[in-house]
Structure formats: structure tokens, C-alpha cells
C-alpha positions as CSV (number, residue, x, y, z in Angstrom):
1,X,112.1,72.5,137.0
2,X,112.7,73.5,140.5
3,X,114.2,76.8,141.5
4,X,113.6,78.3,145.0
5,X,115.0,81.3,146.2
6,X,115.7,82.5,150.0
7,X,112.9,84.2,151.7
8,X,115.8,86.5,153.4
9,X,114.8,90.5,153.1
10,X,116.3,91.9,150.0
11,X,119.8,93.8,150.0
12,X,120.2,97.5,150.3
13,X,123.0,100.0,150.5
14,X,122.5,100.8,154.1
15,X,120.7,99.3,157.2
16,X,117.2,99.4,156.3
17,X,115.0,99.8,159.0
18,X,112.6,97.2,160.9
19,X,109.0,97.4,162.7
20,X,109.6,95.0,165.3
21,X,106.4,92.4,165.9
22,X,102.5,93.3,167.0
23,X,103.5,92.3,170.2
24,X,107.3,93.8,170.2
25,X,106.8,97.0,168.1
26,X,110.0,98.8,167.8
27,X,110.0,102.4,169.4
28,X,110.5,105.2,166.5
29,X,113.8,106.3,168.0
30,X,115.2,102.8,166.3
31,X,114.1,104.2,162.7
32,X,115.9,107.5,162.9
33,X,119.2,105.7,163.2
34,X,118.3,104.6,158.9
35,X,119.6,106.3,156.7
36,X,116.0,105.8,155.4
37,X,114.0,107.5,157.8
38,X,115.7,110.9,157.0
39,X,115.1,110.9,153.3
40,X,111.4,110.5,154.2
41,X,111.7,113.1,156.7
42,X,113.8,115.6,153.6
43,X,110.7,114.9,151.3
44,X,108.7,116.1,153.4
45,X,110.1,119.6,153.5
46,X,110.3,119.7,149.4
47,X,107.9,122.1,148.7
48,X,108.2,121.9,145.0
49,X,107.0,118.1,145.3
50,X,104.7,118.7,147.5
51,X,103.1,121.4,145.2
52,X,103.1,118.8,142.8
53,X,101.3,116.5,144.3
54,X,98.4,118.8,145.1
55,X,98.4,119.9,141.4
56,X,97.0,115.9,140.8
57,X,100.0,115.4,139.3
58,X,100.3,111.5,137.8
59,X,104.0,111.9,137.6
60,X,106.2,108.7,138.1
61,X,107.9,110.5,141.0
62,X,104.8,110.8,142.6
63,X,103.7,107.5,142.1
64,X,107.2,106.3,143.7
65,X,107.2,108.6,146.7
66,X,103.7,109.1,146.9
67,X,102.1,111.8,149.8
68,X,104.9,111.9,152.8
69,X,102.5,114.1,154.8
70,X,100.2,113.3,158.0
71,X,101.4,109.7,158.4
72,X,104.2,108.0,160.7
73,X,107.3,106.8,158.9
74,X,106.8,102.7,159.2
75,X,103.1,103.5,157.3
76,X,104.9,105.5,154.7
77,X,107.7,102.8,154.5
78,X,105.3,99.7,154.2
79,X,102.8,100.9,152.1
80,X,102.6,98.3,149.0
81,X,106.3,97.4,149.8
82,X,107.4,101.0,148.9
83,X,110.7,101.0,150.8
84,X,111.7,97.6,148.8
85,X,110.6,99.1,145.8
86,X,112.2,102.5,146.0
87,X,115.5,101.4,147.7
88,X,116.3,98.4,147.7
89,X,118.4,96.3,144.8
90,X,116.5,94.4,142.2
91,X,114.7,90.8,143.8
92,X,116.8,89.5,140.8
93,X,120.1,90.0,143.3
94,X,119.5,87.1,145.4
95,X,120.8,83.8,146.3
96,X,118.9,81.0,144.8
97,X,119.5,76.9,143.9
98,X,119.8,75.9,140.5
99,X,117.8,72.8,139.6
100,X,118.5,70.3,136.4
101,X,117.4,72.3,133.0
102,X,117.7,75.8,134.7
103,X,120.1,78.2,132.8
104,X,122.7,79.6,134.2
105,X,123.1,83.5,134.2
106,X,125.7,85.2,131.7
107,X,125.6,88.1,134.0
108,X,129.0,89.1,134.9
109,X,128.2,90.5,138.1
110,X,126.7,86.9,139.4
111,X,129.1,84.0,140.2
112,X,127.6,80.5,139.6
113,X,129.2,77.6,141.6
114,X,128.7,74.2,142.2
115,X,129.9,72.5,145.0
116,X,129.2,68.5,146.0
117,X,126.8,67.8,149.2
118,X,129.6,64.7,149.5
119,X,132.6,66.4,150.8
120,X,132.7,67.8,154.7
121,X,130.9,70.9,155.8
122,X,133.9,73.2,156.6
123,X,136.1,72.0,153.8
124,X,133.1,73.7,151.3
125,X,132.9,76.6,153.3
126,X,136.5,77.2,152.7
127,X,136.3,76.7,149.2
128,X,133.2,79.0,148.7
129,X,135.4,82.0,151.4
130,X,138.1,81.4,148.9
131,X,136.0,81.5,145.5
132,X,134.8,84.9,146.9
133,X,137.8,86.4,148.2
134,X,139.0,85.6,144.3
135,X,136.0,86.9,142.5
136,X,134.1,89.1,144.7
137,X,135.2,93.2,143.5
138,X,134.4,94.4,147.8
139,X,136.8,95.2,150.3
140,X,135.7,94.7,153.9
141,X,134.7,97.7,155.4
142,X,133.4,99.3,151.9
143,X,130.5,99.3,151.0
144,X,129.4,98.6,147.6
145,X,127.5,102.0,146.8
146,X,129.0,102.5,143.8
147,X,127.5,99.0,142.4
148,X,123.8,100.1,143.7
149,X,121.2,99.2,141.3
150,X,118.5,100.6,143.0
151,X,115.8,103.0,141.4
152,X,116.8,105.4,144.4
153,X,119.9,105.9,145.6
154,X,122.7,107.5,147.9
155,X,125.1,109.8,147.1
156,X,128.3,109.5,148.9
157,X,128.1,107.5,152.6
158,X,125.2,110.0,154.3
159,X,125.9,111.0,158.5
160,X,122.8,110.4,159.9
161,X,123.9,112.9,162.7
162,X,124.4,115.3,160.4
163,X,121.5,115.1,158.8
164,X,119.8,115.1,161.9
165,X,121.8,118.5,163.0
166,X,121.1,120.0,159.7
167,X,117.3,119.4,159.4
168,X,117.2,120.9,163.1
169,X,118.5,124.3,161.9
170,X,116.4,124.3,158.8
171,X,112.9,124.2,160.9
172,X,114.4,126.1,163.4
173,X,114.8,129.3,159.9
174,X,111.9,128.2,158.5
175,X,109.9,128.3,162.0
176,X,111.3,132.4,162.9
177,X,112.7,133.5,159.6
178,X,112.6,137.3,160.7
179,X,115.8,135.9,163.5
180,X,119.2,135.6,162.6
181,X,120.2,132.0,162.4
182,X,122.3,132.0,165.6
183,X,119.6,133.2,167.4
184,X,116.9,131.0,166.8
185,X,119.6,128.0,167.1
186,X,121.6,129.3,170.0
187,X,120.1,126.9,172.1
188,X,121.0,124.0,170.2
189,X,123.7,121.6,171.8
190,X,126.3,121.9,169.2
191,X,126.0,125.3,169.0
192,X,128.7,127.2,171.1
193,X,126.5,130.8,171.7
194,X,128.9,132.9,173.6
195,X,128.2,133.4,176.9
196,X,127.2,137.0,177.8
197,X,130.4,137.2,180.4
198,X,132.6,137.4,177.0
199,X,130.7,140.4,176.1
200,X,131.8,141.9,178.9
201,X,135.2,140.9,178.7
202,X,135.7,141.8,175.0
203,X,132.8,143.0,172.9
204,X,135.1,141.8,169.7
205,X,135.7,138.2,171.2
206,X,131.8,138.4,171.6
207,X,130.8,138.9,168.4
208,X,133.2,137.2,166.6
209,X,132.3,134.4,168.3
210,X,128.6,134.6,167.1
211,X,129.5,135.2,163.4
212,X,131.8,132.2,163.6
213,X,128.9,130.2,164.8
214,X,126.6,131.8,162.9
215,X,128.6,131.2,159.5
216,X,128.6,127.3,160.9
217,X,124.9,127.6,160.8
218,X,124.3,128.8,157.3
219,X,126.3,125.9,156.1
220,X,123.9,123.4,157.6
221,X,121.1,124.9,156.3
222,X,122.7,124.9,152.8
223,X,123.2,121.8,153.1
224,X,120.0,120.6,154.2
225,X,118.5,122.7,151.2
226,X,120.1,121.0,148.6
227,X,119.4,117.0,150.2
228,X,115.9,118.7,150.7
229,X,115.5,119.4,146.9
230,X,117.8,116.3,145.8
231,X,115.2,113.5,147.8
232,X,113.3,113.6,144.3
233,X,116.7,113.2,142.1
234,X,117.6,110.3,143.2
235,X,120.5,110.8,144.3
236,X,120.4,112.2,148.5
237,X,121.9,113.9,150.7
238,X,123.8,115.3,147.4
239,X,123.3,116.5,143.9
């Protein structure tokens, strides 16, 4: 009984990142634009995990995520097919052809078809568009989070900007905790410091400038400290 399945990478909820070749690596700038590459980045900061793994802890978690310290993302990622295995939706979810004997799924969330080899190319492919426009629950332009049947998953649609932004400000408190957050951000790009002039001008403008920005800053960092502790809940950037 004959059933062969595509060798095609499996599905995940968001682009999943790729090495490049031996020859053709891809530069590291190309994995920070995964969604991916930042929850690696969040587990790295978790403390609590991190304490648990240097307690020898044989915790599935641990097992899953394993040690996020001292190695490059890509190493992390590819180690014994972790990414697939932690993000990714079940191998089962794949395209395959159905040979003489082979049952066919009960699963309502797979659509079996048969169509004959006999009739013209494009009159098929119309046939198999319009089987999935009638059967198929996605809307183009949605993705199908909701559906995810991965062991790790996202939590809402995640800005990788964002995240990017709020990670920044969370090293940069971590790095001079004894500075208020505008200052040891003010040089950030985002971060509209008032220029000294304004002080000058209006010594109220000036500071309520800075305690705007300031407040903006705090709300980063909150945010980053909740996906920080939510990377081992399986369910990041959010709880």
C-alpha cells in the first residue's frame, strides 16, 4: 500500500525562518524579521527558566526549550529539529496521495478529494479552487491562528517591531537600573527626548514632555516583561 507524502517544510503560523545554504548562508539580520527569532531572544531573559535549568531540572519545558544561552539563534533553532517540533503544526497536517486499501481520514478538519488524471489541467484546478473556496473555514488575509495545533503557540498576531522596540528598553533598565527610564532610553530613535532649548522656553513644556515619554517607556517594558515570563506558557508575546 503506497502512500507518499510531500517533502515541502511543515506549516506554521507565521514565516518560519531559513539558514540559507553552506555556500549562501543567510546573514542574521534575515532571522530577526521571524516572529521566531524573538521568542528565543524573550527566553533568554526569563530568569525563572533559566534558574530552572541550572537547578538540573528534567522538566518537560526544559526538555522543549532546552539552554537558550551562549549559542546563535540558527543552532538553537536546528538542534534535533527543535523549531519543527516546538512550533510548527503536527507532520500529520500535510498533503499526501491516497493509494488503493488506504483509509480515508474521519477527521473533519481534512478534506479528501478525488479528482481524474483524464480531464484537462486547468479545468481540475478550477474544480479543486472551487472545492476550497466551499470547504475551506480561511478568509484571505487571515491567518488561521486560532486553528494552530502546535505545542507552542502565539497569542494574538505579534509586531515584530515592537517587540524589537520593547526588548531594547528592557536591557537598556536592566543594564542602568539606578536611571530613570527616559534617561537611559533617550537616545533611542523612537524616543522624542525634549530638546534642552524647550527647557529654556518653558520648564513645564520640558518636563511634561519627558514624563509623557517616560510613561511611553514604562509601557514597553511592561510589556516586554510579561512576553518575557509568557515564552514558557505557551502562549507569547501575551498571557
Amino acid at each position: 500500500m503506497e502512500s507518499k507524502k510531500n517533502t515541502k517544510p511543515r506549516h506554521f503560523q507565521f514565516q518560519h525562518p531559513t539558514f540559507g545554504t553552506v555556500k549562501k548562508p543567510k546573514s542574521e539580520a534575515s532571522w530577526e524579521k521571524t516572529v521566531y527569532y524573538w521568542w528565543f531572544e524573550y527566553l533568554k531573559r526569563n530568569t525563572v527558566y533559566l534558574s530552572l535549568l541550572d537547578s538540573d531540572s528534567d522538566s518537560e519545558i526544559c526538555r522543549d526549550f532546552g539552554d537558550p544561552r551562549d549559542r546563535t539563534f540558527k543552532d538553537w533553532w536546528t538542534e534535533n529539529k527543535r523549531g519543527a517540533d516546538l512550533f510548527a503544526e503536527p507532520d500529520t497536517d500535510t498533503v499526501e496521495k491516497l493509494s488503493g486499501g488506504d483509509l480515508v481520514s474521519d477527521n473533519p478538519s481534512i478534506l479528501t478529494l478525488s479528482f481524474p488524471l483524464t480531464l484537462p489541467k486547468e479545468f481540475l484546478k478550477k474544480r479543486f479552487e472551487r472545492f476550497i473556496d466551499h470547504h475551506h473555514k480561511g478568509k484571505t488575509g487571515i491567518r488561521l491562528s486560532l486553528f494552530s495545533r502546535a505545542n507552542y503557540q502565539f497569542n494574538g498576531q505579534p509586531n515584530i517591531d515592537s517587540l524589537k522596540r520593547d526588548l531594547t528598553v528592557y536591557d537598556r533598565y536592566i543594564e542602568h537600573p539606578e536611571l530613570p527610564l527616559i534617561e537611559s532610553c533617550k537616545d533611542l530613535w523612537w524616543v522624542a527626548y525634549p530638546k534642552e532649548s524647550l527647557r529654556k522656553e518653558s520648564t513645564s513644556d520640558y518636563s511634561n514632555q519627558k514624563a509623557t515619554e517616560n510613561f511611553k517607556l514604562k509601557r514597553q517594558l511592561k510589556r516586554a516583561i510579561t512576553a518575557i515570563e509568557a515564552t514558557t506558557q505557551g502562549c507569547f508575546p501575551k498571557l
